[in-house]
C-alpha positions, 0 to 999 in steps of 0.5 A: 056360873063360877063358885065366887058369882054364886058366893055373891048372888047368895049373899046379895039374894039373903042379905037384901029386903024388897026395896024397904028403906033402910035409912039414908046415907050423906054426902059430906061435902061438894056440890051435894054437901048435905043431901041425904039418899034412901038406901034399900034393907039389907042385912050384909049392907055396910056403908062406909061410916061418914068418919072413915068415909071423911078420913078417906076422901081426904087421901084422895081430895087430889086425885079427884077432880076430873076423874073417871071413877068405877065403884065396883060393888057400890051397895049404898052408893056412898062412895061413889055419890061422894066421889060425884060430889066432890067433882069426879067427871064420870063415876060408874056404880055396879050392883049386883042386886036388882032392888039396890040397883034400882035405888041407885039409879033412883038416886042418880034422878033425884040429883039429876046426875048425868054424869053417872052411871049404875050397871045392875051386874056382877062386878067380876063380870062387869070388870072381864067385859070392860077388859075386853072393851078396853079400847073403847071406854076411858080408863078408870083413875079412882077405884072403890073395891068394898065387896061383901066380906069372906068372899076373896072378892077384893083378890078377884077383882083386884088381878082382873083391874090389875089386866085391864081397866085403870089409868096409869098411877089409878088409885085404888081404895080397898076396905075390907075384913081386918083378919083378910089373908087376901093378897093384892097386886104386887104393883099396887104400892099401898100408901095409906092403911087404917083399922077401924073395928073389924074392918081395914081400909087402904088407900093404893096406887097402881104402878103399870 
């Protein structure tokens, strides 16, 4: 298990209850306008707030129609139910940690969407594995990396997209840590960027 795997596992491991509910998250507008979803206890756990999450889903309201969304470490799931709402054609959420996973997946039932999909994995090996699968599943058009934070995850997981997995012209929706240093792919042209808090959100797009 390499040094960031296990940065991940111990932050998921301590920041995660035993599947107590810790409140809901909301679907602001789509086919699920209103609904409300469990989420499981956990410490680390940050949600996109519903006023970034409008601003957000704003930015992407062309892009989502239709497309194959991956949310790479979806914690609450907010981003991607959203995206599912909103009309997305498939959208995959991986998670790492086994109790939010099964909250996902929980959630999935309760709005009987077949059209996604919850993966209980790393989301860096998750990424390597469809690399090598390329041929075999759809590129992704909408990613959401909003990883637990200090953990140079957005970086790692940014190169292994950059090498396989995303559609041509894929948008990629990046939050992370304000002071962050990470860098990204110099073929992402970033076209929107806001701050709230402690937090930087970004919008790009991926130029092959």
């Amino acid at each position: 298990m390499n040094q960031a795997r296990k940065q991940q596992n111990k932050k998921t491991a301590s920041n995660y209850g035993q599947g107590k509910s810790a409140g809901k998250i909301r679907i602001i507008a789509g086919k699920y306008k209103g609904r409300k979803l469990p989420v499981v206890m956990a410490e680390g756990l940050r949600p996109t707030t519903d006023r970034v999450k409008e601003t957000v889903f704003n930015w992407l309201m062309p892009y989502i129609a239709q497309a194959n969304c991956l949310d790479c470490f979806a914690g609450s799931g907010g981003l991607g139910f959203e995206a599912l709402s909103r009309g997305a054609d498939q959208v995959t959420l991986v998670e790492l940690n086994r109790s939010a996973a099964k909250q996902l997946l929980e959630n999935k039932q309760l709005l009987q969407a077949d059209n996604l999909t919850v993966i209980n994995s790393d989301a860096l090996a998750f990424i390597k594995e469809a690399g090598i699968k390329t041929e075999q599943h759809q590129p992704y058009d909408l990613v959401f990396l909003d990883p637990p934070f200090r953990q140079q995850l957005v970086e790692q997981a940014a190169k292994l997209l950059n090498n396989c997995g995303l559609a041509e012209q894929a948008m990629i929706y990046v939050e992370m840590e304000a002071e962050s240093t990470q860098e990204l792919p110099t073929n992402w042209q970033l076209l929107k960027e806001k701050v709230a808090g402690q937090v930087v959100y970004q919008l790009y797009q991926y130029q092959a």
